[in-house]
N, C-alpha and C positions, 0 to 999 in steps of 0.2 A: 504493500500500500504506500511505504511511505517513496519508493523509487516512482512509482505511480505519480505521485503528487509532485516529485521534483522533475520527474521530465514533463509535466504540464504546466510548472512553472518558467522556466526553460522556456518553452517553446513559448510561452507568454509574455514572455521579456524580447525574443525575439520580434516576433511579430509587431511589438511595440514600439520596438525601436529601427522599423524599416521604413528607410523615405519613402515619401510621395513627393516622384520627381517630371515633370513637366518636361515632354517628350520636344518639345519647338515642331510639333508638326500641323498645328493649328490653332483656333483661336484659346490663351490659355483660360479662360473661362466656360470652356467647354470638358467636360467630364472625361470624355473619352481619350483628351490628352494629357492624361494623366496617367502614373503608372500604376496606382493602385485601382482608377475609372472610376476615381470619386473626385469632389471637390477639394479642398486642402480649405480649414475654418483656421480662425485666431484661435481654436484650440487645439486642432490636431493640423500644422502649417504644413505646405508644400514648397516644395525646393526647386529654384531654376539656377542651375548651373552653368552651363556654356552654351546655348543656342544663342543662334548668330541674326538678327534681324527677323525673331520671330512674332508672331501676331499676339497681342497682348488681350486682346477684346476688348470690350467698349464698355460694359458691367461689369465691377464685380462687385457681387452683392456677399455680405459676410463670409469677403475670404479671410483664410491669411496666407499670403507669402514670405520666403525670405527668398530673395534674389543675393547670390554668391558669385555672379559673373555673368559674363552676356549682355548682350541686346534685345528688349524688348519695343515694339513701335506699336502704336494703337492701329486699330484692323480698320482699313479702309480709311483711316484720315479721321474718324470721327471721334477721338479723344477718349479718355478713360475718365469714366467716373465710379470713385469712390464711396462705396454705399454702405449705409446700416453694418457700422462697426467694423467693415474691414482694415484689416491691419498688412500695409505693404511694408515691411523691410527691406531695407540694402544694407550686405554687406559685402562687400567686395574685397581682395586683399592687395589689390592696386590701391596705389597712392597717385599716379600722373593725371589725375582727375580731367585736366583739359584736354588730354590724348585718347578719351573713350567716352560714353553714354551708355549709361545702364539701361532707364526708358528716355524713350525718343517720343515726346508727343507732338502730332502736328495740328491735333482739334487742341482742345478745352482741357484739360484737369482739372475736376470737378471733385468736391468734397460736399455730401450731405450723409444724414443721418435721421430716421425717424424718430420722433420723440421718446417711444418707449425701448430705445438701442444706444448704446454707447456711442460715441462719435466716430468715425473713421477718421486711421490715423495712417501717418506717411514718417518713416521714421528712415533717415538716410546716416547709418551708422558710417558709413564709407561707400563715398558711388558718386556718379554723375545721373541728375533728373534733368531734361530741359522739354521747357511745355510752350507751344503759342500762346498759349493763354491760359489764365487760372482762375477757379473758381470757388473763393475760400465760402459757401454757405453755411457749412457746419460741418468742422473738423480741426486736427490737428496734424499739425508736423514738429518731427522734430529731425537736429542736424547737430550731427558730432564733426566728420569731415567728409570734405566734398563740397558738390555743385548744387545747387538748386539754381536755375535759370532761367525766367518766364520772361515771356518777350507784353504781356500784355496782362493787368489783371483786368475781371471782368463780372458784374452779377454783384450781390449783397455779401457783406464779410462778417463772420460771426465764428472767429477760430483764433485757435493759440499756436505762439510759434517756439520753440523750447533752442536756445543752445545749449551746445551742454558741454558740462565741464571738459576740461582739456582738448579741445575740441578747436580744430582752425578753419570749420568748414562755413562756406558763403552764401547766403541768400542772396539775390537779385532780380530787382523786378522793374524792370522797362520802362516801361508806362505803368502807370495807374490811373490813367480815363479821367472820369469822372467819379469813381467811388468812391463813399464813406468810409475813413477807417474808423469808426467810432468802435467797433464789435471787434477790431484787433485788438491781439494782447500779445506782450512779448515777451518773454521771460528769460535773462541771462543766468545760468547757473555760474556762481562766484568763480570757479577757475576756467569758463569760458574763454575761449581767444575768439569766437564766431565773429560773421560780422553779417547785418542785414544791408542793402542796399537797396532803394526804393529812388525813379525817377517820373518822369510825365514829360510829354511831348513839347510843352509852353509853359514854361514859371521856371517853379522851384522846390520842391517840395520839402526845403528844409522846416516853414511853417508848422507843416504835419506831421513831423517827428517830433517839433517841440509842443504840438497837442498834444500827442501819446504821452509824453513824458508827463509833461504838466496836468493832464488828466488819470495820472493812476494806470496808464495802458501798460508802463513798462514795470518790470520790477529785478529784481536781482537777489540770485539765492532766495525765492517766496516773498520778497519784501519789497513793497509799489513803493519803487523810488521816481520822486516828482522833479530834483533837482537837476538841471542841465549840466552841470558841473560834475558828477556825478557818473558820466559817461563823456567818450571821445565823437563828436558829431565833424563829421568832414562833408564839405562842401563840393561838388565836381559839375558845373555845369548847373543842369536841370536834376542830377541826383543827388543824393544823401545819404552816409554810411552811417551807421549806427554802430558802435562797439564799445568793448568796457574799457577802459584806460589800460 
């Protein structure tokens, strides 16, 4: 009985610990391209390894991935949107961030979340993200190192941006339109080195980072710090870096 019991245990640590790894043979929000022919959730993730300019789909609704390498581009041009608590990771073990792209979006990246689901979150541990356009509705990102690079935001904004400790990686966003950023929030973890970067077509947008500050938007290590002094704001043009000293 009791060898019974250890080789079912066994075989149950096995089975448990075998990826679901994303074959790059189509769109990755479809079951069948998967190796175990299921979904991969924020609880039980799936794995993209090294496919080369594969179809990423346009949905994903409560996945979770971790992306380890490769190329992923949205199917047909139509963007990826971020749905009811999935969770995308990058971890890549490349550092030359400008010499490669993790996902390649050329629609929208979109973040929503129904009210009774946790937020969907984009978490770039190491990697390059670059999107036309972005959709912060309701979600999170967060950036240790790496790219994030949106050429346009776009839609209503109601999301948190996390840098995070020791960490050198860059946000930047193009344009910002005409959007409200009342609904951002940005949060420097104290041994941060991140830096956000935010422009527009006409002006300057240094004004709007000194709302965020002065309105409580930003904080540092959990704490809404309001003080411009407080943080390093750099001037370039029409954009505005934001980082800790």
């Amino acid at each position: 009985m009791k060898k019974l019991v250890l080789l079912f245990t066994l075989a149950s640590i096995g089975t448990a610990s075998a990826e679901n790894i994303y074959d790059g043979t189509g769109p990755l929000s479809d079951a069948v391209n998967w190796s175990d022919a299921t979904l991969p959730t924020p609880y039980a993730v799936g794995v993209v390894k090294t496919v080369n300019g594969a179809a990423s789909g346009n949905v994903w609704d409560h996945l979770g991935v971790l992306q380890t390498g490769g190329t992923l581009v949205d199917y047909e041009d139509r963007g990826l949107f971020l749905l009811n608590a999935t969770v995308y990771t990058i971890n890549d073990s490349r550092t030359n961030y400008n010499a490669y792209t993790n996902m390649d979006i050329s629609g929208t990246l979109k973040f929503w979340s129904d009210k009774s689901k946790p937020i969907s979150k984009l978490r770039i541990l190491s990697g390059t993200v670059k999107a036309s356009k972005m959709a912060l509705v309701k979600g999170y990102i967060g950036i240790k190192n790496g790219i994030l690079h949106v050429d346009e935001l776009t839609g209503s904004v109601a999301a948190t941006i996390t840098f995070k400790n020791d960490g050198k990686g860059t946000i930047t966003i193009e344009d910002k339109g005409e959007v409200n950023l009342a609904q951002l929030f940005l949060s420097f973890e104290k041994k941060s080195q991140c830096s956000f970067t935010i422009g527009q077509q006409e002006g300057s947008t240094f004004s709007d980072i000194q709302w965020l500050i002065k309105n409580g938007r930003v904080s540092i290590g959990g704490e809404k710090v309001t003080s411009l002094e407080s943080f390093k704001i750099t001037r370039r043009g029409t954009k505005t870096t934001l980082a800790l000293p």
